[in-house]
C-alpha positions in Angstrom: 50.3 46.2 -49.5 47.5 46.8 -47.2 44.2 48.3 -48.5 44.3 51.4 -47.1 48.0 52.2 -48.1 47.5 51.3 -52.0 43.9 53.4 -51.7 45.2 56.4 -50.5 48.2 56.5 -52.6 45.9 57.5 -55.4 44.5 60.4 -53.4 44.1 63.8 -55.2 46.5 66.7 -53.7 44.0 69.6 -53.0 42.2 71.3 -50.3 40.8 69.5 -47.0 38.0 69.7 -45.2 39.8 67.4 -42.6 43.3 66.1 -42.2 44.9 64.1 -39.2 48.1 62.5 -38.8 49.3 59.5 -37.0 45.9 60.6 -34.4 45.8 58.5 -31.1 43.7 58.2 -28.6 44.4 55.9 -25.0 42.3 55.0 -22.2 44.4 54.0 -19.7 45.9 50.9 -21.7 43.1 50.6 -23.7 43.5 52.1 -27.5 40.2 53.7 -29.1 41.9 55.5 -31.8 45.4 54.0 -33.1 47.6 56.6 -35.1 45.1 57.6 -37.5 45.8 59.8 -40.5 42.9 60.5 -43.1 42.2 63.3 -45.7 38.4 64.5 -46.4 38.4 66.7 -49.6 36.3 69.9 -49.4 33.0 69.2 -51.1 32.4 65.5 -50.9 30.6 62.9 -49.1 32.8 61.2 -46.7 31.2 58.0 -45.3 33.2 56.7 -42.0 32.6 53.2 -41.3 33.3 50.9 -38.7 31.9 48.4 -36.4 30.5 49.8 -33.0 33.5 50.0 -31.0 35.7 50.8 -34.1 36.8 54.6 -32.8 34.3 56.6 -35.0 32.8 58.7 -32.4 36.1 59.0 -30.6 38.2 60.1 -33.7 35.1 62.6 -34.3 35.0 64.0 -30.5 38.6 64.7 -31.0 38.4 66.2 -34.0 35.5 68.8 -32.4 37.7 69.6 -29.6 35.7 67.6 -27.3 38.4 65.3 -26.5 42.4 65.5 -26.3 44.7 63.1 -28.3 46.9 61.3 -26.7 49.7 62.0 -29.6 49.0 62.9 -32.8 47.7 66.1 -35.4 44.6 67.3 -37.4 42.8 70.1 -39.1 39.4 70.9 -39.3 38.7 73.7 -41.5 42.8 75.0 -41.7 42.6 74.8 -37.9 44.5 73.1 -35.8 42.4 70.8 -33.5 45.2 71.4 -30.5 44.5 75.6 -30.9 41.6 75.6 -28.4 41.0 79.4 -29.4 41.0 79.1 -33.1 38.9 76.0 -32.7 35.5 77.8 -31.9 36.0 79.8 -35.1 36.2 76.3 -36.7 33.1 75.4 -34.9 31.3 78.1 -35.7 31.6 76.9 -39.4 30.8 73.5 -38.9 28.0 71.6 -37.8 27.4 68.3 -35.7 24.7 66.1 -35.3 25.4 63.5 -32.1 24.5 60.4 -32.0 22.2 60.6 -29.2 20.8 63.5 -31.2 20.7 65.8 -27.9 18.8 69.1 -27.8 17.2 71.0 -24.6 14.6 68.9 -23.8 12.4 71.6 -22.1 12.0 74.1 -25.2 9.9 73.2 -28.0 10.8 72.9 -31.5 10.4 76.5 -32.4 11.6 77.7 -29.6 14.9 76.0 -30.2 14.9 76.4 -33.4 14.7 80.4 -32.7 17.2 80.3 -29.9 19.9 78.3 -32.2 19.4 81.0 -35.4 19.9 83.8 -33.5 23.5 82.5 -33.2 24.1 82.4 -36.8 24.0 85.0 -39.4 24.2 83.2 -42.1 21.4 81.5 -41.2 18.8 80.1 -44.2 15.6 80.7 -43.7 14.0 78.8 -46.8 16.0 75.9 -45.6 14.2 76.0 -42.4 10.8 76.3 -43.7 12.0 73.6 -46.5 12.9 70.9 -43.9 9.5 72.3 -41.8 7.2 71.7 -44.4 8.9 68.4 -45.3 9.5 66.7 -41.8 6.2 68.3 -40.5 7.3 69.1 -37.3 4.9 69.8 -34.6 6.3 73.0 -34.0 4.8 73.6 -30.4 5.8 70.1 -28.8 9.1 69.8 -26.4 11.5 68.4 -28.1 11.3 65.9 -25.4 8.5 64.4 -26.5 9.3 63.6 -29.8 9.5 60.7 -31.3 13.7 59.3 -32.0 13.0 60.0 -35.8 11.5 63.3 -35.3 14.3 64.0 -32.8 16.8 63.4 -35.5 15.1 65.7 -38.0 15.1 68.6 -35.5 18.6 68.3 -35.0 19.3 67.7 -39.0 17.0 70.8 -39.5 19.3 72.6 -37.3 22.7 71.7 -38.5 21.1 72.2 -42.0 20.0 75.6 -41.7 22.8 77.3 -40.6 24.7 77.2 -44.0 27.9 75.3 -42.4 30.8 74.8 -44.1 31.1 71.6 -43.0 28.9 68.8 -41.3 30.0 66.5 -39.3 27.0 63.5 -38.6 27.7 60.8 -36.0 25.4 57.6 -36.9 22.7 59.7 -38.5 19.9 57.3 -38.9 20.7 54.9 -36.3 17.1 53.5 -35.2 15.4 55.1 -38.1 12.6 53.3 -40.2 13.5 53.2 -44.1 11.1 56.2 -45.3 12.9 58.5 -42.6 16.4 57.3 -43.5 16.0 57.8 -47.4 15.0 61.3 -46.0 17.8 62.3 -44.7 20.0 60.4 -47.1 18.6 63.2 -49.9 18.8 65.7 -47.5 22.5 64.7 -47.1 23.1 64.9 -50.9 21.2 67.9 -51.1 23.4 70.1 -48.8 26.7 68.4 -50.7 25.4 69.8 -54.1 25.1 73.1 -52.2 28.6 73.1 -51.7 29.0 71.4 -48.2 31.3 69.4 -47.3 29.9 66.2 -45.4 31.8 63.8 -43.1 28.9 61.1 -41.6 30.0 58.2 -39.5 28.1 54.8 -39.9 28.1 51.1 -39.5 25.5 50.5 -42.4 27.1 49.6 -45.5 24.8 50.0 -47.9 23.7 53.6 -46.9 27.6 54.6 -47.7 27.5 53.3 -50.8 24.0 54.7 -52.0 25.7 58.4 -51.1 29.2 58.4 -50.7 31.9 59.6 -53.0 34.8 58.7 -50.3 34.9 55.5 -48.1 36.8 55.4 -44.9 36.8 52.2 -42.9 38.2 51.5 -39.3 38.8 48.7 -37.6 40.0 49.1 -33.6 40.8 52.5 -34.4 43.1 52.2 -37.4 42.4 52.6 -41.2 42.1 50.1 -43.0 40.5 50.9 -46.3 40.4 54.4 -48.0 38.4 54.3 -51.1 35.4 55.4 -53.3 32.8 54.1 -55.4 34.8 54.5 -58.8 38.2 53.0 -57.8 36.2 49.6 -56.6 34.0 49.3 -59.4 37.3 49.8 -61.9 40.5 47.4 -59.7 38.9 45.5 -57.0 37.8 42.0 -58.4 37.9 38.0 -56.8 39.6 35.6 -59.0 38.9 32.1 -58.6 40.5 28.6 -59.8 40.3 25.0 -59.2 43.4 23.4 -58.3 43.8 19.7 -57.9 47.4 19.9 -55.6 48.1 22.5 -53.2 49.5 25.8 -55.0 53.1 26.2 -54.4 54.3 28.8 -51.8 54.4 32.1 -52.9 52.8 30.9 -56.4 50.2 33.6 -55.8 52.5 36.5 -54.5 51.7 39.0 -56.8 51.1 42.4 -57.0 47.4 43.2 -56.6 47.2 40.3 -54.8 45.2 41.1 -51.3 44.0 38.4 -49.8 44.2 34.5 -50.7 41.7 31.9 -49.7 41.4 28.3 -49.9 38.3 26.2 -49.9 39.0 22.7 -50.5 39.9 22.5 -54.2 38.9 26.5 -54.4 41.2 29.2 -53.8 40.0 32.4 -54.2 42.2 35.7 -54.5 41.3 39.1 -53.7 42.8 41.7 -56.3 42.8 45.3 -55.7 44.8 45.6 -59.4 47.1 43.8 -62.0 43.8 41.9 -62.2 44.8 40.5 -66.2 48.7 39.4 -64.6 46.8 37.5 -61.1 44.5 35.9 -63.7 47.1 34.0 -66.0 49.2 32.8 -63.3 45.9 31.6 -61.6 44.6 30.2 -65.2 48.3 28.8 -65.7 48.0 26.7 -62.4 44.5 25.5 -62.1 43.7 22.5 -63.2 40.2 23.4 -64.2 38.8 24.5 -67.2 38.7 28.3 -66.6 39.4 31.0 -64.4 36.5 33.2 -62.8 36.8 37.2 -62.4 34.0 38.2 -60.5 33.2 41.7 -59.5 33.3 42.7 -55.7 30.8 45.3 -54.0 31.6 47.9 -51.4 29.9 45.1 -48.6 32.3 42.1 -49.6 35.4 44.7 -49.7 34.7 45.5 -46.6 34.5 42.3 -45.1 37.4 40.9 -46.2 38.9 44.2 -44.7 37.6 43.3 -41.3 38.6 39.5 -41.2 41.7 38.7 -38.8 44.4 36.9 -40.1 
């Protein structure tokens, strides 16, 4: 059973911030996004990885209306993503920070800072004085002159600020140095605990697994794993033997069994559960004095997610 299928069947019926189904994108014949279908529960932190080129910030564009599916469904707030009229309402409840982190370069920071709040009632002022006083913004500089960190923090200040339902980050601290990321990394876990619901594209492992309660992975625009945190730390473990002969086919097809390697005398199995069952037949076969059950992080899951067979 592939990853993402045994993940997902574990998944808690409730309300979504985000649902698609069977979502597809084509470029002529090329296929950025390959009938995708994902759940993001209201309230958590939902960390979308992939390589560059996976179909993150296509599966994102379409999901902001920014781009037409080729086939396919989704929701973004309880609205449709095909309803182009309902769609601004669901806009105007979200927020989005691009990867390129654009603003209009010829206003200054206050200035667009003032232009984007008038545009939102619900706008929170000690929020924006909050991020001010942390990110010490040089308040009278075009935003075109600042530096790609301090770009990043405007346009986090502003997505921040406007008490959004939802926000929606594409590759949020691409670029950054480590003090600015673990910024915005709190900043990310701050708004969560405030109720918002967070959906953040990123090719950096270990910045999903320092803040993410929910762990989608795509490789050449299809899911692949659909996790979290808990559920790897309690099933997914590598169980490893020594064997003298090769194993007999289909001695190791079991289920739980994900993935089976051989090195030399080593084979090494990749359990997502019946972890005690894969063991004894491994410790029954294996001609050497024990059997190993090794913990596996988010980073190694995810590698052996990506590897072609």
């Amino acid at each position: 059973m592939p990853l993402a299928d045994y993940q997902r069947s574990g998944d808690v019926q409730g309300s979504y911030a985000i649902e698609t189904h069977d979502l597809t994108k084509h470029y002529d014949t090329f296929e950025a996004v390959r009938g995708l279908s994902i759940k993001v529960p209201r309230g958590s932190i939902t960390g979308f990885l992939g390589q560059n080129g996976a179909g993150k910030s296509t599966t994102i564009k379409m999901l902001l209306g920014m781009m037409k599916p080729t086939r396919g469904s989704g929701r973004v707030l309880d609205v449709d993503i095909l309803d182009a009229g309902k769609s601004i309402d669901a806009r105007r409840r979200l927020a989005y920070v691009s990867e390129d982190k654009r603003l209009y370069d010829y206003m200054t920071v206050r200035q667009i800072i003032d232009f984007t709040k008038s545009f939102y009632p619900t706008w929170k002022t000690d929020i924006e004085q909050q991020l001010l006083d942390e990110f010490r913004l040089p308040l009278d500089r075009p935003t075109k002159k600042l530096s790609k960190g301090m770009r990043t923090q405007t346009a986090l200040l502003l997505a921040l600020a406007r008490g959004a339902e939802l926000l929606i980050l594409d590759e949020p601290t691409e670029g950054l140095d480590p003090v600015v990321t673990e910024k915005i990394l709190e900043l990310v876990v701050g708004a969560a605990a405030d109720g918002t619901t967070v959906f953040f594209s990123s090719h950096q492992i270990a910045e999903v697994e320092q803040i993410a309660d929910r762990i989608l992975l795509i490789d050449r625009g299809q899911l692949v794993l659909d996790t979290s945190p808990e559920l790897i730390a309690e099933n997914f473990r590598r169980i490893r033997g020594i064997y003298d002969l090769p194993l007999p086919e289909g001695a190791l097809a079991l289920d739980g069994v994900e993935r089976v390697a051989v090195d030399g005398r080593m084979v090494s199995v990749i359990a997502s559960r019946n972890i005690d069952g894969i063991a004894h037949r491994m410790a029954h076969l294996s001609s050497g004095p024990s059997v190993e059950v090794l913990p596996l992080s988010l980073k190694e899951i995810v590698l052996e997610s990506l590897k072609r067979d």
